[in-house]
C-alpha positions in Angstrom: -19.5 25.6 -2.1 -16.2 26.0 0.1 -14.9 28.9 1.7 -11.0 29.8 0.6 -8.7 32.8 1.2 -7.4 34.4 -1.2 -3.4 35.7 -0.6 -4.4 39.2 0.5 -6.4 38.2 3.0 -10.1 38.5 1.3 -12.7 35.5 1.5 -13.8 34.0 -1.2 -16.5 31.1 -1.7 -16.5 29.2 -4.3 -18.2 26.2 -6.4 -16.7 23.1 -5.5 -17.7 21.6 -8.8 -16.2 24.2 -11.0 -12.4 23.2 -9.8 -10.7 21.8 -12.9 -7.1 21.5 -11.4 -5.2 22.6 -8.2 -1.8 23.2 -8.4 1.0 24.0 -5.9 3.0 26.7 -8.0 4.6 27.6 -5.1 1.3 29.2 -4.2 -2.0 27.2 -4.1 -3.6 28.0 -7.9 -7.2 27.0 -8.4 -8.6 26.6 -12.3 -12.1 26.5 -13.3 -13.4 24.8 -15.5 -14.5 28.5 -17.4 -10.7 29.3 -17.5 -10.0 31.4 -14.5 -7.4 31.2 -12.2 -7.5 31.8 -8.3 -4.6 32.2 -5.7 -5.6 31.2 -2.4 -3.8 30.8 1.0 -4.8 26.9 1.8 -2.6 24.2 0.6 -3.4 22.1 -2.1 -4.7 19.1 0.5 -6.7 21.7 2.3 -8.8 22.6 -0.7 -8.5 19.1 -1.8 -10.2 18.0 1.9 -12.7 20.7 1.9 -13.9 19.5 -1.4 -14.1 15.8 -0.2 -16.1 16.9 2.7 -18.4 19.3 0.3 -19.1 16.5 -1.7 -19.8 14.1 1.3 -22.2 16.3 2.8 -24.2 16.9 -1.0 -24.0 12.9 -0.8 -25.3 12.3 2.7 -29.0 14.0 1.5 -31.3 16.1 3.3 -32.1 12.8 5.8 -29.1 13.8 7.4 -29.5 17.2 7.7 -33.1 16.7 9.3 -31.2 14.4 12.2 -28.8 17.4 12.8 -31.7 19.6 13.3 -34.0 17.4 15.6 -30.7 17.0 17.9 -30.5 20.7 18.6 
């Protein structure tokens, strides 16, 4: 899931692997795979980089997450 802003200001979070296409129209346009259409605030590389680093963390497994957790 990433966290995205919608153009009047509202939060939205959505599922990274529902993104069909992102388009820079001049405004940042999401489409999911169902057919709906999102504006959002971020530019196109922003959403492009928080989906990268969604999908890096899915990757990285829980063994990761259990090292973050023992540092604290």
């Amino acid at each position: 899931m990433i966290q995205l802003t919608r153009l009047d200001g509202s939060e939205v979070v959505l599922n990274a692997d529902q993104i069909l296409m992102v388009e820079k129209t001049p405004d940042t346009m999401l489409t999911t795979v169902g057919g709906a259409h999102l504006l959002v605030r971020e530019p196109v590389d922003a959403v492009v980089a928080r989906v990268a680093a969604f999908r890096r963390r899915i990757l990285q497994g829980p063994l990761v997450l259990e090292r973050l957790e023992g540092e604290s």
